[in-house]
VOGUDO-599751 format. One line per 5 residues: number of its first residue (from 0); their letters; for each residue z, x, y of C-alpha. Coordinates in pm, 1 decimal, always signed. Each point is the difference from the previous one (the first is absolute). Example, Ala and Ser with C-alpha at 12.3 -4.5 7.8 and 13.67 -1.06 7.14 Angstrom:
BEGIN
0) AS) +780.0,+1230.0,-450.0 | -66.0,+137.0,+344.0
END
This chain:
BEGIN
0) XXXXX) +9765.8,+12384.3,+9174.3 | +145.6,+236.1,+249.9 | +382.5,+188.4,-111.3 | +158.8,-210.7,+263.6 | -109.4,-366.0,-189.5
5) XXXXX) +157.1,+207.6,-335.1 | +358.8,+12.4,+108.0 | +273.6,-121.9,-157.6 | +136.2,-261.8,+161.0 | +326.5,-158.2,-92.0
10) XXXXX) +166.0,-319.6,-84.6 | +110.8,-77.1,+347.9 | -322.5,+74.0,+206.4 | -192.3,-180.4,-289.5 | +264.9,-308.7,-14.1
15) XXXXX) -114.8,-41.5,+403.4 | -387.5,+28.2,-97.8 | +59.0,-324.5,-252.5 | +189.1,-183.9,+279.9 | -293.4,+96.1,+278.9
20) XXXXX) -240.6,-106.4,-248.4 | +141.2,-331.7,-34.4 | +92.7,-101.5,+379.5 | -354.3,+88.6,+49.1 | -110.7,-362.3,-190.9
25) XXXXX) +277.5,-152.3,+128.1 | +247.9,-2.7,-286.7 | +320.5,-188.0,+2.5 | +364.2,+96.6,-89.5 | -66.3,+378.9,-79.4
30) XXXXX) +264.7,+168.8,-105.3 | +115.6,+369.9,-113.7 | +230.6,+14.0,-266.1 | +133.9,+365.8,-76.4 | +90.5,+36.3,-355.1
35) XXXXX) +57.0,+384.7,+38.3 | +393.5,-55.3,-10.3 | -79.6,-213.6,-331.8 | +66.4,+160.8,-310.8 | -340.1,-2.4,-239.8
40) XXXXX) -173.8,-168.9,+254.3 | -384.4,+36.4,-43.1 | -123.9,+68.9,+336.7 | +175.5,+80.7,+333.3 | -150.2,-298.8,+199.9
45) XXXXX) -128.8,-311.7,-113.1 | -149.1,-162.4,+332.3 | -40.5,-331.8,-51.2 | -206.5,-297.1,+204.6 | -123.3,-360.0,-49.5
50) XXXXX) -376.3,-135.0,+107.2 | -80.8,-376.4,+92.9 | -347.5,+1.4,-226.1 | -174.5,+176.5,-286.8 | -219.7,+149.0,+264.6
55) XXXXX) +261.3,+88.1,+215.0 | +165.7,+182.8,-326.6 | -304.7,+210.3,-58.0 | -42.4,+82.1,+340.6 | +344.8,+145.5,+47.3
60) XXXXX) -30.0,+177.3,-332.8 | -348.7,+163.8,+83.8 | +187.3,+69.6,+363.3 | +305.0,+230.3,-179.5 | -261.3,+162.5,-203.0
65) XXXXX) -260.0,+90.1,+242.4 | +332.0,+132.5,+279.6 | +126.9,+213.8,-309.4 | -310.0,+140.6,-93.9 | -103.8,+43.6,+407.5
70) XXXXX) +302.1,+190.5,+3.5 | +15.8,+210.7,-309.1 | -305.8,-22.6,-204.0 | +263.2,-175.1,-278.4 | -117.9,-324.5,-195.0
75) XXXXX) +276.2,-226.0,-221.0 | +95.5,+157.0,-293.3 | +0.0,-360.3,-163.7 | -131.7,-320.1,+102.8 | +119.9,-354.5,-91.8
80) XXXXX) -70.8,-386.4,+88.1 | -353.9,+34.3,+120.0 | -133.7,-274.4,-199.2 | +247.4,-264.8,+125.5 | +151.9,+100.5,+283.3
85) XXXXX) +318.4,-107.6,-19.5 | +194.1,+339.0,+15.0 | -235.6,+264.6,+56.1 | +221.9,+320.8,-89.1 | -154.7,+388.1,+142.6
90) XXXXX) +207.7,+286.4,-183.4 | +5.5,+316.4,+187.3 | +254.8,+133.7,-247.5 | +309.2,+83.3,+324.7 | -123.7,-299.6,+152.3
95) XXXXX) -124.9,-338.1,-151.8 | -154.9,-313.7,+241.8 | +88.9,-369.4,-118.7 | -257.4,-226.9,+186.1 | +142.6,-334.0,-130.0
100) XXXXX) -102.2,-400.0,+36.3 | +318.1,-170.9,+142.6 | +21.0,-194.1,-321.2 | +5.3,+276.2,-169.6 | +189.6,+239.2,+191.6
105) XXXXX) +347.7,-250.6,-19.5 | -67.3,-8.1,-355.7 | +44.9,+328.6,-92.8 | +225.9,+100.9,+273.8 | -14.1,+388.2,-27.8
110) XXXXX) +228.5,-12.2,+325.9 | +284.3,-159.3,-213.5 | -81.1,+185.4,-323.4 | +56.8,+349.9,+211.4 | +231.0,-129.3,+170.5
115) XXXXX) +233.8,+363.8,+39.4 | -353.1,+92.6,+216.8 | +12.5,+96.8,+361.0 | -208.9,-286.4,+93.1 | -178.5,+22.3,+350.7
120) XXXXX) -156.1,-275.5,+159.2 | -309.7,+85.6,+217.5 | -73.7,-144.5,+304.4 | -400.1,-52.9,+116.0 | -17.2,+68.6,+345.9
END
């Protein structure tokens, strides 16, 4: 792995990898929400999305992995939701990727729970 794949890279330029990675399979209602402003927040993004279909679910998940890792040579620091793919959750520590079921996604709404976040709604063009 060449120096230039070993950078750091930070919250911000990583938040926009997760968000690439999912408009790439066609994910639906991403959005960014900024919890830097948050006191004891965990992370500084969460970037959150919804898929139609298990398959679609593992697709976009495999997508944000493979664009991080393209990117930076960095893997998840912790996995979750594999197995049933209802919320399939990527931590990258500064950043962490929600790839929800709709179902699933209203019923935990981590939009309301945050709700002091800078919340950004992306746009696919």
């Amino acid at each position: 792995m060449d120096q230039q794949v070993k950078k750091e890279v930070n919250s911000d330029i990583l938040s926009e990898w997760v968000v690439e990675g999912m408009l790439d399979k066609k994910a639906l209602d991403v959005v960014i929400m900024d919890l830097r402003e948050i006191k004891h927040a965990i992370a500084d993004y969460f970037v959150i999305c919804s898929g139609n279909s298990d398959t679609q679910i593992d697709a976009i998940s495999d997508s944000i992995e493979e664009q991080i890792h393209k990117n930076s040579g960095q893997n998840p620091w912790k996995r979750e939701g594999r197995q049933n793919k209802e919320w399939i959750l990527l931590d990258y520590v500064d950043v962490v990727a929600h790839v929800f079921n709709k179902e699933k996604r209203t019923f935990y709404g981590l939009e309301e729970l945050w709700g002091d976040a800078k919340i950004t709604h992306v746009e696919d063009n």
